[in-house]
N, C-alpha and C positions, 0 to 999 in steps of 0.2 A: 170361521177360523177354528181352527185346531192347534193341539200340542204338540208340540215338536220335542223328538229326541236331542238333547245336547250333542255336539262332535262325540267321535271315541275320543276316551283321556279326560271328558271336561264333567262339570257338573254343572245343574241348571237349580237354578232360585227361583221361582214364582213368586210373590208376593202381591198383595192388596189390602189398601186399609178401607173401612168403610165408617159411616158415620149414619144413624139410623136412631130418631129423634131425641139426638142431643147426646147417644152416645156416642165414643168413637172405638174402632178397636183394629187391631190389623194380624194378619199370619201369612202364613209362607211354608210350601213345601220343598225340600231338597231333595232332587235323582240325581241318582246316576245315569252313563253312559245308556244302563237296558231299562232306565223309566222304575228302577226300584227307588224307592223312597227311603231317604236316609237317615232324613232329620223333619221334626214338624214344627212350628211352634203358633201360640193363638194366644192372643189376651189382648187386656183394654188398652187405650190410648189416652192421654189428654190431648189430641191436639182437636182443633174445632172444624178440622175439614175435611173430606175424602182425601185429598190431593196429601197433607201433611200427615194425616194417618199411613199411607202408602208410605209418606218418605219414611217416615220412625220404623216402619216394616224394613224397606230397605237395609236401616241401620243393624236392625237386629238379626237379618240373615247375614250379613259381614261378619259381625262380632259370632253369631255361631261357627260360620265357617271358619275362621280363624280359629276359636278355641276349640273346636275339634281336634285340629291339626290338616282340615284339608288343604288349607291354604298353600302348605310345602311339598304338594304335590299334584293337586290335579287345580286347574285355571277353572273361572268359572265365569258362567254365564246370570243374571240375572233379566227377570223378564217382568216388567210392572204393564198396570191393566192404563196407566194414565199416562197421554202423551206428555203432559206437564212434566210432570215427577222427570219423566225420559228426559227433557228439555233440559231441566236441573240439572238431572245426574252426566250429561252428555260434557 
């Protein structure tokens, strides 16, 4: 498996949280359309499992995106490492 370019117009969120004994913590990159990096962010989590660590990641590339201002212009993709989380968010 490899990384895919977002459509033209979109932007794409990666995100994973991990959990690595007894910490938790999550981050998430933002591209653009050409794979440039827009936004990073990393730091700790409370939650007590990979699966919820992801999702608090999730949370937190929305709320960047939004207070960017991407949100009023370009649609976005997010892409998680856990079918669960996907389940959730579906």
């Amino acid at each position: 498996m490899s990384w895919r370019f977002p459509p033209r117009g979109w932007l794409k969120f990666n995100v994973c949280g991990v959990v690595f004994e007894a910490k938790a913590g999550g981050e998430g990159v933002l591209r653009d359309e050409d794979g440039v990096a827009r936004a990073l962010f990393s730091g700790p989590s409370e939650a007590k499992d990979a699966k919820l660590a992801e999702l608090n990641s999730t949370g937190v590339a929305l709320e960047l995106y939004e207070g960017m201002g991407w949100a009023t212009c370009c649609p976005l993709l997010i892409e998680v490492g856990s079918n669960v989380v996907f389940k959730w968010l579906s």
